[in-house]
Backbone as CSV, one residue per row, in Angstrom:
resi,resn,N_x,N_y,N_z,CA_x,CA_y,CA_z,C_x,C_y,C_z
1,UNK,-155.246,-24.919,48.074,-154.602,-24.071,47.058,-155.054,-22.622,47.236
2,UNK,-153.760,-21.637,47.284,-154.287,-20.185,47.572,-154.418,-19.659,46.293
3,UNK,-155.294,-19.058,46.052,-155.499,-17.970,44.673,-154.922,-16.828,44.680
4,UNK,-154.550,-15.907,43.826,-153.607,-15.300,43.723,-153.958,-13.679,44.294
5,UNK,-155.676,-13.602,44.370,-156.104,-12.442,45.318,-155.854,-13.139,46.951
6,UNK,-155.906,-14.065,47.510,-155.557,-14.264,48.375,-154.381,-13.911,48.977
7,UNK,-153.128,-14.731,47.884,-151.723,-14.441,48.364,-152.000,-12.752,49.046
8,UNK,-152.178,-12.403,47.639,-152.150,-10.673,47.533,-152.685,-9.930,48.864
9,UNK,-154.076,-10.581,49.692,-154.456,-9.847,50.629,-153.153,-10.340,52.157
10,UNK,-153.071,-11.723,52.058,-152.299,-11.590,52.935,-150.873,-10.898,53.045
11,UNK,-150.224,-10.667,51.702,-149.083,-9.687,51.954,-148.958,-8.479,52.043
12,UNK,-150.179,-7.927,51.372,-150.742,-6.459,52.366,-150.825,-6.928,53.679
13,UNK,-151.845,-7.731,54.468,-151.820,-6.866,56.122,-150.489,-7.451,56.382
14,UNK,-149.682,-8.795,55.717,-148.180,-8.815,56.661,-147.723,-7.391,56.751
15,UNK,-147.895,-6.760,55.645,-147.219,-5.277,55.283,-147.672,-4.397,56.489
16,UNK,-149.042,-4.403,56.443,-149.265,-3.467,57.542,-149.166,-3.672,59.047
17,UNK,-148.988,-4.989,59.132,-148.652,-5.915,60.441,-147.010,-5.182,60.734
18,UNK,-146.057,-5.401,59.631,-144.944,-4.730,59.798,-144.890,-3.457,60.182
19,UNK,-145.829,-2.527,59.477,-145.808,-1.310,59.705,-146.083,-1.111,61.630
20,UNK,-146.722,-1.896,61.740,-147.770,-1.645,63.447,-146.424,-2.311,64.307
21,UNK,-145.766,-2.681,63.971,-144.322,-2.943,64.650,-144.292,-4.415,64.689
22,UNK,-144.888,-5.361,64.247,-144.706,-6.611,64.475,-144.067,-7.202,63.526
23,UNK,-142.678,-7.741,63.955,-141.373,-7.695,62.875,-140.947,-9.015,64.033
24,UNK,-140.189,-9.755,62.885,-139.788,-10.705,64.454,-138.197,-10.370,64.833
25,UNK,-137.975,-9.405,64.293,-136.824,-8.318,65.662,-137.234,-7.289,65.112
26,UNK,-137.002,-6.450,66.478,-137.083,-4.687,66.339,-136.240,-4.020,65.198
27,UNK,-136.891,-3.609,64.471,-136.471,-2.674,63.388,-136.337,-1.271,63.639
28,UNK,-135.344,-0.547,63.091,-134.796,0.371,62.991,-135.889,1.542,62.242
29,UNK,-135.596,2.569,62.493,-136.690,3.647,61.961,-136.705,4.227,60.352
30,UNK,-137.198,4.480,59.495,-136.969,4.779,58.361,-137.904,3.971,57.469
31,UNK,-138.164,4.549,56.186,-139.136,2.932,55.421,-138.402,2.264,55.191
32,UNK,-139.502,0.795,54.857,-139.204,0.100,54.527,-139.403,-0.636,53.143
33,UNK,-138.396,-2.001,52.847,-139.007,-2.000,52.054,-139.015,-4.072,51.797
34,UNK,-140.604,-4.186,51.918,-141.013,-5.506,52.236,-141.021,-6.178,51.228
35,UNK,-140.728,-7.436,50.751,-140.999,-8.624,49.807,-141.383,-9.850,50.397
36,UNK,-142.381,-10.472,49.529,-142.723,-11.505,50.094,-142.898,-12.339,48.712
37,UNK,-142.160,-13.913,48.527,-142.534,-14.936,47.237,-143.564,-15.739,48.399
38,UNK,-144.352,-16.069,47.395,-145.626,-17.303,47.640,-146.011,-18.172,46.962
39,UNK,-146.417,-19.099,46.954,-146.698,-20.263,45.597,-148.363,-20.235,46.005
40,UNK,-149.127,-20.571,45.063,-150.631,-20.610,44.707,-150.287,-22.475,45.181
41,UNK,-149.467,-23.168,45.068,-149.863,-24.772,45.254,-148.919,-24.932,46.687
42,UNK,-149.095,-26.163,46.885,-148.579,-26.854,48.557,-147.383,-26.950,47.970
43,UNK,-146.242,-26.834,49.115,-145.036,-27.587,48.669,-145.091,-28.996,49.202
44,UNK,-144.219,-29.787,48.171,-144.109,-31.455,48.738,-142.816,-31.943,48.785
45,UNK,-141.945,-30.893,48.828,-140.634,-31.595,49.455,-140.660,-31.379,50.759
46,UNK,-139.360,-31.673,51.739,-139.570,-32.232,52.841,-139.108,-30.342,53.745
47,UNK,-139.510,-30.594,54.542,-139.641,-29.723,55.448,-138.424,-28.928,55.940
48,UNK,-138.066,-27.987,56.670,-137.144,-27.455,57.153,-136.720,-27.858,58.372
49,UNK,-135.238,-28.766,57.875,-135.358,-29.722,59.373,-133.979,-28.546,60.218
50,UNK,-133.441,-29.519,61.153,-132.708,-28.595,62.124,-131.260,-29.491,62.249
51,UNK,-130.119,-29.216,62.086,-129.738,-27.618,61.619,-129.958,-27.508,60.168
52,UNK,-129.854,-26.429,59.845,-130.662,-25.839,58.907,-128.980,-26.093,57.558
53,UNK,-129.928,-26.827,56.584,-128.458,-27.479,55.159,-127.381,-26.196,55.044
54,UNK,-126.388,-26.488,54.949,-125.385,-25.751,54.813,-125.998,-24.595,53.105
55,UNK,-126.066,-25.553,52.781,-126.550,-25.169,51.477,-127.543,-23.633,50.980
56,UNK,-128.657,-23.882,52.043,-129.900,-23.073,52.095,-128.999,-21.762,53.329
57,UNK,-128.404,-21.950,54.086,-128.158,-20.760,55.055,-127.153,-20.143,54.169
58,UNK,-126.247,-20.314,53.822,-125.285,-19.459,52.812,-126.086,-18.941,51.914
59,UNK,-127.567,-19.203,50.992,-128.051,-18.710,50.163,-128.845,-17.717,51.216
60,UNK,-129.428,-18.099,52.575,-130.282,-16.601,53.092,-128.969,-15.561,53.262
61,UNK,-127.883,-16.424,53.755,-126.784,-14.661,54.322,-126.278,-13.967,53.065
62,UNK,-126.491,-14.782,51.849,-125.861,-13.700,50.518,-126.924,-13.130,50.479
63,UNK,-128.462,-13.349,50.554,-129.644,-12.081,50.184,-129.303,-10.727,51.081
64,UNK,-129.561,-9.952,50.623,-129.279,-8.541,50.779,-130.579,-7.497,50.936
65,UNK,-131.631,-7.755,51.261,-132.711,-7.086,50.962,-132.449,-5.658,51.098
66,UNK,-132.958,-4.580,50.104,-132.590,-2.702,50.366,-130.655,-3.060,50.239
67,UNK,-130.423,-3.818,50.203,-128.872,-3.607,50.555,-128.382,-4.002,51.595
68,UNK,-129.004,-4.553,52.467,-128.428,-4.645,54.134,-127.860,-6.295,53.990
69,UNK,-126.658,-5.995,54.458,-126.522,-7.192,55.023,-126.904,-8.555,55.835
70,UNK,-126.774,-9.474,55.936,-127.349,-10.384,56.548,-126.252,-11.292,57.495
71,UNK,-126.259,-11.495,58.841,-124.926,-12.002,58.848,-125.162,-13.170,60.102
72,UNK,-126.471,-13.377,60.536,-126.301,-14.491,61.669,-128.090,-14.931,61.071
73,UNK,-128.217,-16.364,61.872,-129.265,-17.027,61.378,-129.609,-17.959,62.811
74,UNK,-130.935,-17.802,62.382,-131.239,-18.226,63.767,-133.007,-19.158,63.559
75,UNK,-133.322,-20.263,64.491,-134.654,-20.912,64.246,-136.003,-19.684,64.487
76,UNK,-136.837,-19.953,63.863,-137.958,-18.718,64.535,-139.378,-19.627,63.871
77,UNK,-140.219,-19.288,64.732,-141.509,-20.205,64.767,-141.773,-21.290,63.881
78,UNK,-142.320,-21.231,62.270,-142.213,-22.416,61.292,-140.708,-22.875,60.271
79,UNK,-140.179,-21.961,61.002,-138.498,-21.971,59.722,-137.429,-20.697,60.413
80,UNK,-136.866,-20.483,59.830,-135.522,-19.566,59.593,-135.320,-18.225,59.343
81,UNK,-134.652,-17.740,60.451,-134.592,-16.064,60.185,-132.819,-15.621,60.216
82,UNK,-132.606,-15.249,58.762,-131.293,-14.362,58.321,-131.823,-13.032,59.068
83,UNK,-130.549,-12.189,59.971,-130.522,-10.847,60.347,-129.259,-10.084,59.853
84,UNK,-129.798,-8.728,59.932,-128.604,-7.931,60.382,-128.284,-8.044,61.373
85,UNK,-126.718,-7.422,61.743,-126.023,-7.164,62.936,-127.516,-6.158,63.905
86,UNK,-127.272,-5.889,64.788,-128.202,-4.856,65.960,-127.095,-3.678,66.097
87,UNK,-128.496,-2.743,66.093,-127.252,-1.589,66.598,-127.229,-1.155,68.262
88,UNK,-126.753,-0.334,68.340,-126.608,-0.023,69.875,-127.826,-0.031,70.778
89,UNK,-128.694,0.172,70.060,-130.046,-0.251,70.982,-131.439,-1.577,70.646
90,UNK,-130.093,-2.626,69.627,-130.387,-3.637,69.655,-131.588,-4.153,68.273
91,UNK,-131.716,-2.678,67.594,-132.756,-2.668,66.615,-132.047,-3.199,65.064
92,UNK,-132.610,-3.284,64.052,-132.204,-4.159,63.087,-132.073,-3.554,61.515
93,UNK,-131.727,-3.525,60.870,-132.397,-2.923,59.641,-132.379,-3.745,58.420
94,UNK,-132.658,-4.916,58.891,-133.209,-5.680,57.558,-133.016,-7.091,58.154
95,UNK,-133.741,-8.331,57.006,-133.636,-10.114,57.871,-134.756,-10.511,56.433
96,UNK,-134.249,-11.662,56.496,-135.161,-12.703,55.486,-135.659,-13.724,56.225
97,UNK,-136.825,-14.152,56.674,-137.383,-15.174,56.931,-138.157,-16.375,56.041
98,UNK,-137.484,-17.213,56.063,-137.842,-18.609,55.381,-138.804,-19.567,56.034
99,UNK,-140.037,-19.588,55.844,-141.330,-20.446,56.433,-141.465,-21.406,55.810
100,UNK,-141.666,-22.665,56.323,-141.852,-23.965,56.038,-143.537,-24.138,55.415
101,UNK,-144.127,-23.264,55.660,-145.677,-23.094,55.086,-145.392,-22.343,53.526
102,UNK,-144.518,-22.277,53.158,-144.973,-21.851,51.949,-144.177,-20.469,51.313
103,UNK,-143.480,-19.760,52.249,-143.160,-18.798,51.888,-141.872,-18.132,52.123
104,UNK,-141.368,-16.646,51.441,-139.979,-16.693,51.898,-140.488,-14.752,51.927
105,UNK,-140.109,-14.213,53.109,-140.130,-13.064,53.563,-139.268,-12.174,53.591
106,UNK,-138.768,-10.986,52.754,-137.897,-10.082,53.358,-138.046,-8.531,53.253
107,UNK,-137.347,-8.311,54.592,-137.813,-6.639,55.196,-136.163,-6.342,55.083
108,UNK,-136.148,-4.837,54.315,-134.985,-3.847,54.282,-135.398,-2.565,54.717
109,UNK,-134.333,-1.540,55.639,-134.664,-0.242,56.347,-134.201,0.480,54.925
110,UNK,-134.991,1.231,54.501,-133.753,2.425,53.928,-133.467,3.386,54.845
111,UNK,-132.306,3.810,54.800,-132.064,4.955,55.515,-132.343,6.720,54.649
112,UNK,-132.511,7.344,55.570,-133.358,8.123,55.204,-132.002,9.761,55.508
113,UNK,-131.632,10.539,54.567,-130.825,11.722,55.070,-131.453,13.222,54.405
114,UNK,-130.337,13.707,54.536,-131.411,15.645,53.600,-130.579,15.800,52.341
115,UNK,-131.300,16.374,51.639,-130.886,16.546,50.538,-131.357,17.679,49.674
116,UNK,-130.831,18.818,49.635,-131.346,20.008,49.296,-132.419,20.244,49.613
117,UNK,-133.683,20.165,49.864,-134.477,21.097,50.648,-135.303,20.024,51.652
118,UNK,-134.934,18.792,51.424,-135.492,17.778,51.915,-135.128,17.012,53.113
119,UNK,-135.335,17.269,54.346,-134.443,16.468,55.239,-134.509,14.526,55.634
120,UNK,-135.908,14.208,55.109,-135.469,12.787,55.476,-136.011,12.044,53.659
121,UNK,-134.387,11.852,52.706,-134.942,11.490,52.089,-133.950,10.212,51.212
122,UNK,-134.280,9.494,50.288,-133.895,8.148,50.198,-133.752,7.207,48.545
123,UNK,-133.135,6.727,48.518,-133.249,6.224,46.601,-133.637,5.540,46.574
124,UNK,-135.025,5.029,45.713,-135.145,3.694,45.574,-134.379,2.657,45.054
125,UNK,-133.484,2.832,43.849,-132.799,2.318,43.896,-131.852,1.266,44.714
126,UNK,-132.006,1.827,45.961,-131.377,0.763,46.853,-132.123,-0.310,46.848
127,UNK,-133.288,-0.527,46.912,-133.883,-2.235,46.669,-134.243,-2.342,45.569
128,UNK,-134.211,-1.518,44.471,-134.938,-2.215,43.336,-133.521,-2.448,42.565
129,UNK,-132.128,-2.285,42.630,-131.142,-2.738,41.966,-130.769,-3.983,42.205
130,UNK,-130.271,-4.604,44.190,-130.366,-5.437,44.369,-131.549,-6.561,44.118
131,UNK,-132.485,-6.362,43.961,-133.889,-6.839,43.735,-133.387,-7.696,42.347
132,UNK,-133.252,-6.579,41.404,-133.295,-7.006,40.401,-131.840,-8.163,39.738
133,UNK,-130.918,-7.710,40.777,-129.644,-8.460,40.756,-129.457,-9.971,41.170
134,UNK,-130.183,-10.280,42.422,-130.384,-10.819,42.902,-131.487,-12.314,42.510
135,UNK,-132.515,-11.612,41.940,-133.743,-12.673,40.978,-133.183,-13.790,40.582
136,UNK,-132.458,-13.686,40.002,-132.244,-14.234,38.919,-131.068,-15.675,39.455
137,UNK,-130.563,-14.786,40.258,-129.097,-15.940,41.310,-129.790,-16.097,42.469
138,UNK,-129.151,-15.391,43.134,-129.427,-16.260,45.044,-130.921,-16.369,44.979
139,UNK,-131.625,-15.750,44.730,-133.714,-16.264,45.359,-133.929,-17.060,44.430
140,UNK,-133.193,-17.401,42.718,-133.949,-18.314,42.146,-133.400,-19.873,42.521
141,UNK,-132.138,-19.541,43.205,-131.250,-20.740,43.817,-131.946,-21.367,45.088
142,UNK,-132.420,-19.950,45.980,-133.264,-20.699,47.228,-134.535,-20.654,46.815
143,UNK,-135.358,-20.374,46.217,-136.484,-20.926,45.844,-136.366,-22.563,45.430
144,UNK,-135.304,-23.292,44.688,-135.563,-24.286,43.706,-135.041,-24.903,45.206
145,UNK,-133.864,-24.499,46.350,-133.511,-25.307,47.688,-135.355,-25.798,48.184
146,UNK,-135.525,-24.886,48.563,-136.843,-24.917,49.447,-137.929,-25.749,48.628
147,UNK,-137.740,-25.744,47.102,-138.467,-27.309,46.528,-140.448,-25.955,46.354
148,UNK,-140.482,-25.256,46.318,-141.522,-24.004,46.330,-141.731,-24.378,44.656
149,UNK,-142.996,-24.874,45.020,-143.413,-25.272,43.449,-144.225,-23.903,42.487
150,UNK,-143.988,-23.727,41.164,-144.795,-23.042,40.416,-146.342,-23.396,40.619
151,UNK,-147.078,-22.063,40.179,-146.510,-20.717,39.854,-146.463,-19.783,41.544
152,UNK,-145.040,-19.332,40.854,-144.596,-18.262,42.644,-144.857,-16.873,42.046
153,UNK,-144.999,-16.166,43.268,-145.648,-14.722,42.790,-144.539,-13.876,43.436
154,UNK,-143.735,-12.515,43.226,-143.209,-11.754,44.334,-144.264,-10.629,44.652
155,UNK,-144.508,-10.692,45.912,-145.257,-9.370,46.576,-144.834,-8.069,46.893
156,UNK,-144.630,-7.202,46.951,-144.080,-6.020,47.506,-144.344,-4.566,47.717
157,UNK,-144.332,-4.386,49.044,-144.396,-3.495,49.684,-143.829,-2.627,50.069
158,UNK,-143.786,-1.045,50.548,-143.332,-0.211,50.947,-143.998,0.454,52.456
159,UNK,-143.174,0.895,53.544,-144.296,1.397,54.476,-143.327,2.427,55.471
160,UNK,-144.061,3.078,55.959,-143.299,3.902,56.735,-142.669,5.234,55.828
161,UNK,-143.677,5.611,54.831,-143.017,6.530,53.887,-143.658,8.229,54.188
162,UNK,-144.273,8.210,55.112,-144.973,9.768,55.620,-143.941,10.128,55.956
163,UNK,-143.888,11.518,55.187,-142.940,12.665,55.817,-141.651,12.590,54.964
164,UNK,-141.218,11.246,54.305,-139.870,11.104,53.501,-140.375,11.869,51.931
165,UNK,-139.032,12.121,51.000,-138.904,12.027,49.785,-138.013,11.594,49.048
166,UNK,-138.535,10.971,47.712,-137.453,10.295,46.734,-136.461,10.769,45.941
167,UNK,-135.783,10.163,45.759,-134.530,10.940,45.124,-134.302,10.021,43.766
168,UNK,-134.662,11.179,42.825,-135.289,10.477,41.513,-134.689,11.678,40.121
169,UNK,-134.752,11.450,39.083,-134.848,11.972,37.804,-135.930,12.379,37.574
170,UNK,-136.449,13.649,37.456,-137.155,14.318,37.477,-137.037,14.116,35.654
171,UNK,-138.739,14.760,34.955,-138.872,14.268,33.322,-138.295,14.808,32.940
172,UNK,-137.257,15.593,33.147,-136.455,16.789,32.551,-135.524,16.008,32.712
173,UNK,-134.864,15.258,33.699,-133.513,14.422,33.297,-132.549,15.283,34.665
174,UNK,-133.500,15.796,35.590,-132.404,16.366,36.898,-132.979,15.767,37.842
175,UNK,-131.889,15.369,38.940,-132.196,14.502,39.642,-132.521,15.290,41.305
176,UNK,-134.016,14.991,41.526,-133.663,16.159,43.000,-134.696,15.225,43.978
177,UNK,-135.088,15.914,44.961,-136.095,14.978,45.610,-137.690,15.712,46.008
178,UNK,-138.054,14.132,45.374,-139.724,14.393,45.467,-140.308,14.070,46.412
179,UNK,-141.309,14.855,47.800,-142.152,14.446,48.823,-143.067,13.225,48.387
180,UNK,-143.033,12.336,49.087,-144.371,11.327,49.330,-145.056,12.108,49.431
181,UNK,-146.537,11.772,49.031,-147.530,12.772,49.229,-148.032,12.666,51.204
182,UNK,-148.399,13.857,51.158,-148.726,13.248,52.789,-149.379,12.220,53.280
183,UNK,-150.623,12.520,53.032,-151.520,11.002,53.061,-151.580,9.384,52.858
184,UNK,-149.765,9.377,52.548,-149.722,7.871,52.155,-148.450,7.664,53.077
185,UNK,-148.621,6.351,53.523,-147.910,5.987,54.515,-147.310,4.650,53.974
186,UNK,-148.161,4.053,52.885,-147.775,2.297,52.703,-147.924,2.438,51.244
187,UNK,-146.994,1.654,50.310,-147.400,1.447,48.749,-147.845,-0.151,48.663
188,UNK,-148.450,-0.102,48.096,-148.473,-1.824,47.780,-148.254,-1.568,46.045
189,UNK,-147.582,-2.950,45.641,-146.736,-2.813,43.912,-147.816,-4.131,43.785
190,UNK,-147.956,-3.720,42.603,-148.451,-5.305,41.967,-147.698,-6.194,41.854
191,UNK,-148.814,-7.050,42.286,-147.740,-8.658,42.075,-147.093,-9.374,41.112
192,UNK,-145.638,-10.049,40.741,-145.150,-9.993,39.515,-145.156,-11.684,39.581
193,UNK,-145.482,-12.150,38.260,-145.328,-13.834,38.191,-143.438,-14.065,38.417
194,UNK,-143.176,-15.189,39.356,-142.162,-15.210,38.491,-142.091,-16.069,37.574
195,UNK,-142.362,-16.214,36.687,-142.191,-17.187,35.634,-140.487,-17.905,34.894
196,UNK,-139.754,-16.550,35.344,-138.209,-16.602,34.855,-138.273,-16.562,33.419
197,UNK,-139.060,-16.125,32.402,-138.983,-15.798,31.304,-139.116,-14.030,31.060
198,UNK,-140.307,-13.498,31.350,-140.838,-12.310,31.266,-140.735,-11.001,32.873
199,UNK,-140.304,-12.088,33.748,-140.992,-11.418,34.983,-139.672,-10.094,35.175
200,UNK,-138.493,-9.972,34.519,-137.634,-8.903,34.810,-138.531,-7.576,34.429
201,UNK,-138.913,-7.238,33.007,-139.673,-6.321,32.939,-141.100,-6.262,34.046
202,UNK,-141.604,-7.345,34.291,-142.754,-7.023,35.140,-142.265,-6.469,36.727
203,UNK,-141.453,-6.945,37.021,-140.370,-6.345,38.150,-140.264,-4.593,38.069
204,UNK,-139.724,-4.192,36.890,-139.238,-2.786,36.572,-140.810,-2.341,36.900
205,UNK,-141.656,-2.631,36.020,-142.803,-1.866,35.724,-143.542,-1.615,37.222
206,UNK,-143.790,-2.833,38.167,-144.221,-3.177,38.976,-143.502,-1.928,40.003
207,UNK,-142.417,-1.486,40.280,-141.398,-0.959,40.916,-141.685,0.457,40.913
208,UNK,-142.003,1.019,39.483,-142.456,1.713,38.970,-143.185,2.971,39.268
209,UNK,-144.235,1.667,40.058,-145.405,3.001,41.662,-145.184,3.841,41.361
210,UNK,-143.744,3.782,42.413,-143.728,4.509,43.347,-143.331,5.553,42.858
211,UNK,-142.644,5.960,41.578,-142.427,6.834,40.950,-143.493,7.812,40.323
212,UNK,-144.648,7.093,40.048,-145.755,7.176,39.620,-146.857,8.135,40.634
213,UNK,-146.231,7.806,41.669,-147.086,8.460,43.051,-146.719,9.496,43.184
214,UNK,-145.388,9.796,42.668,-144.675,11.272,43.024,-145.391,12.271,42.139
215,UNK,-145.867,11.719,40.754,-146.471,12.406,39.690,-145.741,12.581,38.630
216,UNK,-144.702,11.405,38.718,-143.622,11.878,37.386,-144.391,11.129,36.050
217,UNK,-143.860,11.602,34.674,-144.866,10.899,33.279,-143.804,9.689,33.217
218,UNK,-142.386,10.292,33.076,-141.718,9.604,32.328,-140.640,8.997,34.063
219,UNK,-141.198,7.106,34.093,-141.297,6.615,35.422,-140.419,5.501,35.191
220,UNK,-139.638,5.357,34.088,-138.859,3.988,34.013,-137.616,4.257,34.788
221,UNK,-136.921,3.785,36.007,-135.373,4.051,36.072,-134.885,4.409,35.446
222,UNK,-133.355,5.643,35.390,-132.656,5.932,35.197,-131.637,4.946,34.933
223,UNK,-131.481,3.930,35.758,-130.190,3.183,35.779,-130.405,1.832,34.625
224,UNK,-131.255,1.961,34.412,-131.918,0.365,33.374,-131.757,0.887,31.953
């Protein structure tokens, strides 16, 4: 049985494992933005056999992690990897991997453009809407497939954020973009139970950071 500082350390270094390029396809340039569910107990339903249930692959190609599509599926070391299409030099910008040990993994690129004085910069919004859209249908549907017993935790990460800024509501209520501070390259969010009673607000709050890092007071979404 893993304890819940455990989960926690291992989805930091996956995080920073991602960051150091070890992705199981080449990813595209820009941050990212990582999730990982884990259960504190063993699972005891039956394993991820081959080919993979009609059932469970239609639930990885509707996840959307950051927004990206998902559109081919393929075996990869203990279980199953949903991708994006590749682009011209074969790199990726987002995939959900489903592990038979316990866990369910997903990496989204944001893309990164300029925006009044800012040249590489990005909304969070793009994963924390789907994130939050998503909970509740397709991951609470493949969580209960995959038989992933309570209590499950979501992990999440950010990396690859030196040099970008957010594009946010400033406390005044104007929306412009704020630098990452230099010195930070990776966020780690606290970990949210999912319990499916309480965990939507712990989601928002949790999400929150990164807003928090910019130095804003007033850090709740705009869109909620």
């Amino acid at each position: 049985m893993d304890t819940l500082i455990n989960l926690e350390e291992a989805a930091n270094h996956r995080a920073a494992s991602i960051l150091a390029g070890n992705s199981p396809i080449p990813l595209q340039d820009g941050p990212k933005w990582i999730g990982r569910i884990a259960s504190e107990k063993q699972r005891n339903g039956a394993s991820l056999g081959y080919p993979l249930q009609a059932n469970i692959s239609g639930l990885l190609l509707a996840m959307a992690p950051a927004n990206v599509i998902l559109n081919s599926i393929e075996p990869y070391e203990n279980g199953w990897l949903a991708k994006s299409a590749p682009d011209s030099d074969g790199r990726h910008d987002g995939y959900v991997y489903i592990d038979r040990r316990e866990f369910i993994e997903m990496v989204g690129v944001l893309h990164v453009g300029p925006w009044l004085t800012e040249s590489r910069t990005w909304w969070p919004g793009v994963y924390e809407l789907q994130l939050v859209k998503q909970l509740p249908t397709i991951v609470r549907q493949l969580i209960s497939q995959l038989h992933l017993p309570a209590p499950l935790y979501l992990f999440m990460n950010l990396v690859d954020v030196c040099g970008t800024a957010i594009v946010t509501e400033s406390d005044d209520g104007i929306e412009r973009p704020f630098p990452i501070p230099a010195d930070l390259n990776k966020v780690n969010f606290t970990p949210v139970l999912l319990d499916m009673l309480t965990y939507h607000e712990s989601v928002v709050n949790s999400l929150n950071k990164i807003r928090r890092v910019i130095g804003l007071k007033s850090s709740r979404p705009f869109y909620l």
